[in-house]
N, C-alpha and C positions, 0 to 999 in steps of 0.2 A: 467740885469734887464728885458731885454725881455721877457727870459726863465721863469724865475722867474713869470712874469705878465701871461703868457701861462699857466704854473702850476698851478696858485693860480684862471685862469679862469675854467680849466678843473677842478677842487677840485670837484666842486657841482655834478658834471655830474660823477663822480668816487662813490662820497659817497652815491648819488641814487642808484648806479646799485649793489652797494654792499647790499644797505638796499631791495631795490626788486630783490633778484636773479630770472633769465627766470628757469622755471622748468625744472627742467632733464628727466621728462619723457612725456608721450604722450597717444594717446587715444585710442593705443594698451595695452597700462598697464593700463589703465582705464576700456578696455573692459574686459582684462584679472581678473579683483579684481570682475568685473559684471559676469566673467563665474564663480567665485568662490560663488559668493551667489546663482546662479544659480545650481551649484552641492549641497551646504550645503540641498538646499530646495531639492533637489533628493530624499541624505542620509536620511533627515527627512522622506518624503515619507516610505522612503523602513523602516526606523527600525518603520514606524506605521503599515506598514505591518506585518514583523516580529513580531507585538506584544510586540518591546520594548520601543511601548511609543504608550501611546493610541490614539484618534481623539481627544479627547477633549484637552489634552497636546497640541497640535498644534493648536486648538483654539481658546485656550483661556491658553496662556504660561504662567506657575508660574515665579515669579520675577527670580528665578535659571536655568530656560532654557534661558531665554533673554539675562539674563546675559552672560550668555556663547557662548550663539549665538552673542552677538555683542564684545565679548573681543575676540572670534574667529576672527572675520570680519575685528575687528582692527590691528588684529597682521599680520592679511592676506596679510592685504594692506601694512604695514609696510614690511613685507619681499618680496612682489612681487615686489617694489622697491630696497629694500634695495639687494637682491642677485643678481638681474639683473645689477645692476648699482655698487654695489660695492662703495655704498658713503654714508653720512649723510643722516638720511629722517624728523626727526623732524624740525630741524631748516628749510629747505628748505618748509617743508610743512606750515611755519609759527607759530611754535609753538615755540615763544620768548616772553618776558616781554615786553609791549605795554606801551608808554608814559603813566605815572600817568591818564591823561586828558582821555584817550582813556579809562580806565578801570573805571573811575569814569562815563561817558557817557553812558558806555556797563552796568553798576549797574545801573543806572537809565531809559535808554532809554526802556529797555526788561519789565520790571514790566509796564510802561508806558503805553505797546502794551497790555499787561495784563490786565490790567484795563479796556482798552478802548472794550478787547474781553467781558471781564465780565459782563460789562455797559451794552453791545448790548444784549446778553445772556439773560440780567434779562429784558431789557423791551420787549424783544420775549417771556418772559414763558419759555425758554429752559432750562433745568436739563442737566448740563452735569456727567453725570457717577461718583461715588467716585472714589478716587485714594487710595489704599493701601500708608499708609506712609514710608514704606521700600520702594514700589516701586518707589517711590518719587524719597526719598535719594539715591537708587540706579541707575536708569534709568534714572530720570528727572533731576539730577543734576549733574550726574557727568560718567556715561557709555554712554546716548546718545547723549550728546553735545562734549562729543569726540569723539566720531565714526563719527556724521554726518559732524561735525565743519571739521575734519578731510576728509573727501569725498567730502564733495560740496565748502565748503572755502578754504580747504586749497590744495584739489590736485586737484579739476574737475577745478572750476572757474580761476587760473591763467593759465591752458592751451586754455580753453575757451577764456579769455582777448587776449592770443599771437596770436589767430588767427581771431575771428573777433571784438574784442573793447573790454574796460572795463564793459561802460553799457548792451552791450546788453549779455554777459557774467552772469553781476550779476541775468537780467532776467530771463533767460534762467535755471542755477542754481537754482533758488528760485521757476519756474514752476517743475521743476525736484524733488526739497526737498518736494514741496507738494503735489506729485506724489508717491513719498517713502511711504509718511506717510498715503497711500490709504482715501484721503477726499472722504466723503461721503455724501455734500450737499454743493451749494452756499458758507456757512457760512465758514465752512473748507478751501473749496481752496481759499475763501480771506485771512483769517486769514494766511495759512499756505505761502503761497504767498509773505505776505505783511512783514510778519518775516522773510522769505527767503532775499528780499530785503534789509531788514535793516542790519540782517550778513552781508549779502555781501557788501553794503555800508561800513561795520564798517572794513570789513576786507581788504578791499584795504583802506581806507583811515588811519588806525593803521597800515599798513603793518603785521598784524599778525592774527593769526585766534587764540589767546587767546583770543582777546577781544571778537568775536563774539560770544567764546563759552562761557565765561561769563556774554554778554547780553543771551546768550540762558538757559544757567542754572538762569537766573535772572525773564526769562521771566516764565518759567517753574514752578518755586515756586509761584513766585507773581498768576498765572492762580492758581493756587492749592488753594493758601487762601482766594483770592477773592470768589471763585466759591465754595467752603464749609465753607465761613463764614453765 
């Protein structure tokens, strides 16, 4: 009975460690996926040199270089894991089915943030930019919430958590994502900021970086319609 009452104590603390595995990698493989966008951005360089892609091409990138520049970046990170370590990298990176509650939250909380940037937008007078509706559907739903969802939720922030805390992890993360996304006034890095924190909130309290990247493609459209209705 003892054994027994032992087992059935230790259960919770098994099936936590099983639902948050610690990461397998670290912030040599981290820097390592940061020296690979750092070469991509070379290569770019030299073929504008060469003349096989003009200045403007890198200017202002058609929906088909982005694309490729970030399904590049995705598969980057995927094997600079995966070959080194020789193990699973999806699931570990948190890309699993998230409680119903978690995905119904991530649908609603992201348009929320949407809203709330849109509201501000209009009583400043500020025009944000139109959006190509391909590049929507390709970039803003479904290429950049999995590359970034994948970078700052699912591989930077739980190595961030293991070493100094959950919260200031997600901080730290969400100053970094709205750092990527080069803000360019006040408005920007709250906004980019204040979204970075909520992924991150969503993603350690789901245990999964689907939900975030579903509040993230949620927040993405919701911005889209608000701001061209």
């Amino acid at each position: 009975m003892k054994i027994g009452a032992e087992a059935k104590n230790h259960w919770p603390a098994i099936k936590n460690a099983h639902l948050e595995p610690q990461p397998f990698w670290g912030y040599e493989d981290i820097g390592a996926f940061f020296l690979l966008i750092v070469s991509l951005s070379l290569v770019l360089r030299v073929l504008v040199r060469l003349h096989f892609l003009s200045r403007s091409a890198i200017v202002g990138p058609s929906v088909g270089l982005q694309s490729a520049v970030i399904v590049f970046l995705g598969v980057g990170l995927y094997f600079v894991l995966r070959f080194r370590y020789r193990r699973p990298v999806l699931k570990p990176l948190g890309w699993v089915v998230p409680h119903m509650a978690y995905i119904v939250t991530a649908l609603i909380v992201g348009p929320l943030f949407a809203a709330g940037i849109a509201l501000y937008l209009r009583l400043r007078n500020q025009i944000t930019p139109p959006i190509p509706i391909g590049e929507l559907l390709v970039l803003g739903l479904i290429l950049g919430p999995l590359l970034e969802e994948s970078l700052f939720r699912g591989c930077l922030l739980p190595v961030l958590a293991q070493t100094i805390g959950t919260i200031p992890a997600v901080i730290i993360t969400a100053v970094l994502f709205a750092l990527f996304h080069g803000p360019t006034n006040l408005v920007h890095w709250v906004s980019f900021t204040a979204t970075g924190i909520a992924y991150g909130w969503m993603r350690t309290a789901s245990r999964s970086t689907t939900a975030p990247a579903l509040m993230h493609a949620g927040y993405n459209l919701a911005l889209f319609l608000f701001t061209t209705s």
